[in-house]
C-alpha positions as CSV (number, residue, x, y, z in Angstrom):
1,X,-19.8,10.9,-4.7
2,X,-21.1,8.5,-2.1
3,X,-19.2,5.0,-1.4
4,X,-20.9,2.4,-2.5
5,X,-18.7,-0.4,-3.9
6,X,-16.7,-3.3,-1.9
7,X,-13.6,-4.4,-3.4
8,X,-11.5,-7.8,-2.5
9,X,-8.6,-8.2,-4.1
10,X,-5.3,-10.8,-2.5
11,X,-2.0,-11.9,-3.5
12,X,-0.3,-8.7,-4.5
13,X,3.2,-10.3,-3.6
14,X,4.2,-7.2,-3.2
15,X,8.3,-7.1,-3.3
16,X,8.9,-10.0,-5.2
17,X,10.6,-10.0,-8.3
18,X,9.6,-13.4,-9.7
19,X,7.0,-12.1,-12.4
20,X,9.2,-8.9,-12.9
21,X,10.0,-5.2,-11.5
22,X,8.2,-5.1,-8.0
23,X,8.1,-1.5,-8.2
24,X,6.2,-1.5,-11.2
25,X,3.7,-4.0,-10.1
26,X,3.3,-2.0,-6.9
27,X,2.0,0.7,-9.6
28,X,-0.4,-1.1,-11.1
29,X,-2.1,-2.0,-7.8
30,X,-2.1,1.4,-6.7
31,X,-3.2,2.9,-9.6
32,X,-6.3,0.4,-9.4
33,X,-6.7,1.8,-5.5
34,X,-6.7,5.3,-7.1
35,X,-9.3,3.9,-9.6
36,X,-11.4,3.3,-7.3
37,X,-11.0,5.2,-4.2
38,X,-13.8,7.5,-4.8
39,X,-16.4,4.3,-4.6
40,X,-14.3,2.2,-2.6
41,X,-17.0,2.1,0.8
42,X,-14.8,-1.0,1.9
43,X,-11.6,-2.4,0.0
44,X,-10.7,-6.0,1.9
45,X,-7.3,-7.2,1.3
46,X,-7.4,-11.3,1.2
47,X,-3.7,-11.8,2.3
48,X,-0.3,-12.1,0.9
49,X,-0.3,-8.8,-0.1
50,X,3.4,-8.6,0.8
51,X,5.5,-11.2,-0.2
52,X,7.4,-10.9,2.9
53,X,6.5,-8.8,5.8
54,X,7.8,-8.7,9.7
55,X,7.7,-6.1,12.1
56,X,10.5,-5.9,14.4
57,X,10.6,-3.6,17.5
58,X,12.3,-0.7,15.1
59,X,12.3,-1.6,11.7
60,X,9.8,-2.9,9.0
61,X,10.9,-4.1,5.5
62,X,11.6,-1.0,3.3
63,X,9.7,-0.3,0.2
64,X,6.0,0.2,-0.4
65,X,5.6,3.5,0.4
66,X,3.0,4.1,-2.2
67,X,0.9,0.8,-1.2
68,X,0.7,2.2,2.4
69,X,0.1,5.7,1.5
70,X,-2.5,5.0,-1.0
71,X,-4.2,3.0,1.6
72,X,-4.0,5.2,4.3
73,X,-5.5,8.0,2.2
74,X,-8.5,6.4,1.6
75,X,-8.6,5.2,5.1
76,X,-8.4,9.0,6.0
77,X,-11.1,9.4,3.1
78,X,-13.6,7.0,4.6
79,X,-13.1,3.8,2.9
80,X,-12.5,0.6,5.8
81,X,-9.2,-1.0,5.1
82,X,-9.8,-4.7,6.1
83,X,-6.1,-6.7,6.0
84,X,-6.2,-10.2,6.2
85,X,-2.9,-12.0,6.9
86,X,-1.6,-14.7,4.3
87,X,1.0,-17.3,4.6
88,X,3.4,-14.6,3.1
89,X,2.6,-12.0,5.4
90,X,2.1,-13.6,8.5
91,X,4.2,-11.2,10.8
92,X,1.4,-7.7,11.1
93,X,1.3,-6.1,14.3
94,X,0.6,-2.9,15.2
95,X,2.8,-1.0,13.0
96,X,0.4,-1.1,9.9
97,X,-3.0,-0.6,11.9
98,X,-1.4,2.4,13.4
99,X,0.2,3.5,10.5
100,X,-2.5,3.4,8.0
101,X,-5.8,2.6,9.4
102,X,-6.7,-1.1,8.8
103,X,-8.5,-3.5,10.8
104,X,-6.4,-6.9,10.6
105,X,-8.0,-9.9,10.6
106,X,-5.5,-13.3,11.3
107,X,-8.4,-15.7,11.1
108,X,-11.5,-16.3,8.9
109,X,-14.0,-13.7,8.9
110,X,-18.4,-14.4,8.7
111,X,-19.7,-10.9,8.0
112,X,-22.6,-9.2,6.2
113,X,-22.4,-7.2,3.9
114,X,-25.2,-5.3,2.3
115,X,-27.8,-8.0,3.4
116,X,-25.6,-10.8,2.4
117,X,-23.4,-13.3,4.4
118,X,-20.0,-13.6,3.3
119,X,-17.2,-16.2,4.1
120,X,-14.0,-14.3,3.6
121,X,-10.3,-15.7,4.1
122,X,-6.7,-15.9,2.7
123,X,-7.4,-19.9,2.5
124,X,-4.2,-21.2,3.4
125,X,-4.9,-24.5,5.4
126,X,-8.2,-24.4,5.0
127,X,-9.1,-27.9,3.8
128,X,-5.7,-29.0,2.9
129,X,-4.3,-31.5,4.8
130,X,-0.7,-32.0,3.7
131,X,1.5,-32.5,6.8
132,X,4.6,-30.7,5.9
133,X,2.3,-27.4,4.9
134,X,0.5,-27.9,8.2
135,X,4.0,-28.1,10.2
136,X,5.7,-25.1,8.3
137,X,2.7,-23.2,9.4
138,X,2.5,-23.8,12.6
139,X,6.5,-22.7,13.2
140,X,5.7,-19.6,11.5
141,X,2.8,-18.6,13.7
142,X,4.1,-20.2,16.4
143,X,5.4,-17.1,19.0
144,X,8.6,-18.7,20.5
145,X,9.6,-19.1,16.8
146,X,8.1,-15.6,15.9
147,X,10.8,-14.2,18.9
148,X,13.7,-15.9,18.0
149,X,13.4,-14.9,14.3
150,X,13.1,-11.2,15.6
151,X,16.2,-12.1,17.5
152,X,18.0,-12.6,13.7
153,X,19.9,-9.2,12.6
154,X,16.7,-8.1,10.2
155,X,19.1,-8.4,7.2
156,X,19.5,-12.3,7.6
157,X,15.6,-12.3,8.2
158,X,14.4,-10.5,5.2
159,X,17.4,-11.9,3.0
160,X,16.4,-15.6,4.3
161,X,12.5,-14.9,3.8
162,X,13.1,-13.7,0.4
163,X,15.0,-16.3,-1.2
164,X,12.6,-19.1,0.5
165,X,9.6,-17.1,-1.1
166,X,11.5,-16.7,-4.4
167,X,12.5,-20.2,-4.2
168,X,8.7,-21.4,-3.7
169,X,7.4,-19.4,-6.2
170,X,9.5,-20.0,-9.0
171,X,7.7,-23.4,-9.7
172,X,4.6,-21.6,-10.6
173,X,6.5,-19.8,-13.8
174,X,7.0,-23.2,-15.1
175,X,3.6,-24.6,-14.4
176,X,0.7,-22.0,-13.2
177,X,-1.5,-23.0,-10.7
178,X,-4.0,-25.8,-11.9
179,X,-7.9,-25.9,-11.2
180,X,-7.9,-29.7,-9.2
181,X,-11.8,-29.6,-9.9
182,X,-14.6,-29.4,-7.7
183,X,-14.0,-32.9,-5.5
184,X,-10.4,-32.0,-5.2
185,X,-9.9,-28.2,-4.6
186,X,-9.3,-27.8,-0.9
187,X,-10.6,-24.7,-0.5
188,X,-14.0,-26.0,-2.8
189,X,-14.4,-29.1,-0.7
190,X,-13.9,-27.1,2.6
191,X,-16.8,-24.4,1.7
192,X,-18.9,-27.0,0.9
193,X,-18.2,-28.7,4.3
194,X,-18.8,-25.4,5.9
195,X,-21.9,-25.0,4.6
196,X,-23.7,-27.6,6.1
197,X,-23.6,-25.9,9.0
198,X,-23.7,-22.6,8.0
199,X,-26.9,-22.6,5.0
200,X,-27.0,-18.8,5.5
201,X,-23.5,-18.6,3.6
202,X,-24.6,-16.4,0.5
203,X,-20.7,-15.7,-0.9
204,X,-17.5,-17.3,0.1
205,X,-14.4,-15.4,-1.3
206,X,-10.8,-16.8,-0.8
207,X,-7.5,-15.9,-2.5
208,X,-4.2,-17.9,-1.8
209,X,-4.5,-20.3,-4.8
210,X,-3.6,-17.9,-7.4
211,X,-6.5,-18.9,-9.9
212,X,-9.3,-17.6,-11.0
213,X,-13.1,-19.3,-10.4
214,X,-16.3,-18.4,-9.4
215,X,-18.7,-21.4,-8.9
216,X,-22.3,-21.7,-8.2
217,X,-22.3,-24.3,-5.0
218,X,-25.9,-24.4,-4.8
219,X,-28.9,-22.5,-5.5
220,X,-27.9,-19.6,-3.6
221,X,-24.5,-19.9,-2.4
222,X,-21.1,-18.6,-4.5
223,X,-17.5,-19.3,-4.2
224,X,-14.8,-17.1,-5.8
225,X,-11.4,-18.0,-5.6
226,X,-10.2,-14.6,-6.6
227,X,-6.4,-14.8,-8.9
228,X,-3.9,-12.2,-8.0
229,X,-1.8,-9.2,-8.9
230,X,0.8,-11.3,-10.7
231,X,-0.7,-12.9,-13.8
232,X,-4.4,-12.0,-13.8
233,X,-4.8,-8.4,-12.5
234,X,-8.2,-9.6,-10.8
235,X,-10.5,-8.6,-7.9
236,X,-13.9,-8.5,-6.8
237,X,-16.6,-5.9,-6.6
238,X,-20.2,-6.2,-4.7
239,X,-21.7,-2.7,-5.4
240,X,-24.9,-4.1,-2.9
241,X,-26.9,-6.3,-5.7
242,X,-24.4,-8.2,-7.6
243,X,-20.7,-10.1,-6.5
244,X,-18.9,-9.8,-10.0
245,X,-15.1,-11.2,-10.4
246,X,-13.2,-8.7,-12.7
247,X,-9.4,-8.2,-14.2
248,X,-7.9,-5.5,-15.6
249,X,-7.2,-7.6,-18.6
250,X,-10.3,-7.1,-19.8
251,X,-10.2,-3.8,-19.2
């Protein structure tokens, strides 16, 4: 069967255990990788696909062996890997390009794709201007900071990460991530900024905000803000015609 098919999928969260057994929502990820393996010509990975992830010298955080080995097989099957880092999953390396195959991208990426120009990012501070998120970010990519917390014994690291990510994301259980509208959605306001300079933008595709939306920004120009592996199940396919947002929900 020939690839055809592009897959983007992002916030996985892989390890938490928030929304329930993290083991069992590793499953359901990878038995949507195995759905689609055989068409899969690229799968890109829109960041926070781990809820916490740092590689030390000798250690990575233990788990996801089926995640990385489902991916790694279809590397070794001929589908790209593209893995975008998130605000959760800051800390790649080289452990997981070595290990499995996948190109990592730590900044925005302008490609095309079958003819059409995609925008593709996790989103995280793009467009948003709150101080205290743009401080927090700048320690955690910060490298003297990135030392020092590989200088913790990686039990306090991974037990600190955990409980700040747990901590964070328990809010969202009480109140799920609203849609600010189109004049207040950072990401929405920021592609529309981008545009203006870029007109030959035919899709922008961002994850990080944990909501679903695909909007038209102008005659020919998409945005999809794409949900996540938590509550929606969703992704998005380009099979070299049509950009189409899809969960399993409706499966």
């Amino acid at each position: 069967m020939e690839k055809t098919n592009i897959y983007f999928a992002s916030d996985m969260h892989l390890g938490s255990t928030v929304f329930g057994d993290p083991k069992e929502i590793e499953k359901r990820f990878v038995g949507w990788l195995d759905s689609i393996k055989d068409r899969a010509k690229a799968l890109y990975l829109l960041g926070d696909v781990f809820d916490f992830w740092f590689e030390y010298k000798k250690v990575v955080p233990r788990g996801f062996t089926r995640f990385l080995g489902k991916i790694a097989e279809m590397h070794d099957n001929g589908t790209e890997i593209h893995f975008f880092t998130g605000n959760h999953d800051i800390w790649v390396f080289d452990y997981l390009p070595e290990e499995t195959g996948a190109i990592i991208h730590t900044k925005p990426l302008l490609t095309e794709i079958g003819g059409k120009t995609f925008y593709l990012a996790h989103g995280d501070g793009l467009g948003d201007n709150s101080h205290s998120f743009h401080l927090i970010r700048s320690i955690f990519h910060n490298r003297t900071c990135q030392w020092l917390f590989a200088r913790l014994p990686s039990s306090w690291g991974i037990g600190f990460a955990h409980w700040w990510s747990k901590h964070n994301r328990e809010k969202d259980l009480v109140s799920p991530a609203p849609y600010f509208g189109e004049d207040k959605e950072h990401l929405v306001v920021y592609a529309k900024d981008f545009l203006h300079n870029h007109p030959e933008i035919d899709y922008f595709i961002f994850g990080h905000r944990h909501i679903l939306l695909d909007l038209l920004l102008n005659k020919k120009t998409r945005l999809l803000i794409i949900g996540d592996w938590l509550q929606y199940f969703s992704y998005a396919v380009f099979d070299g015609k049509t950009l189409m947002l899809e969960t399993l929900l409706q499966e």
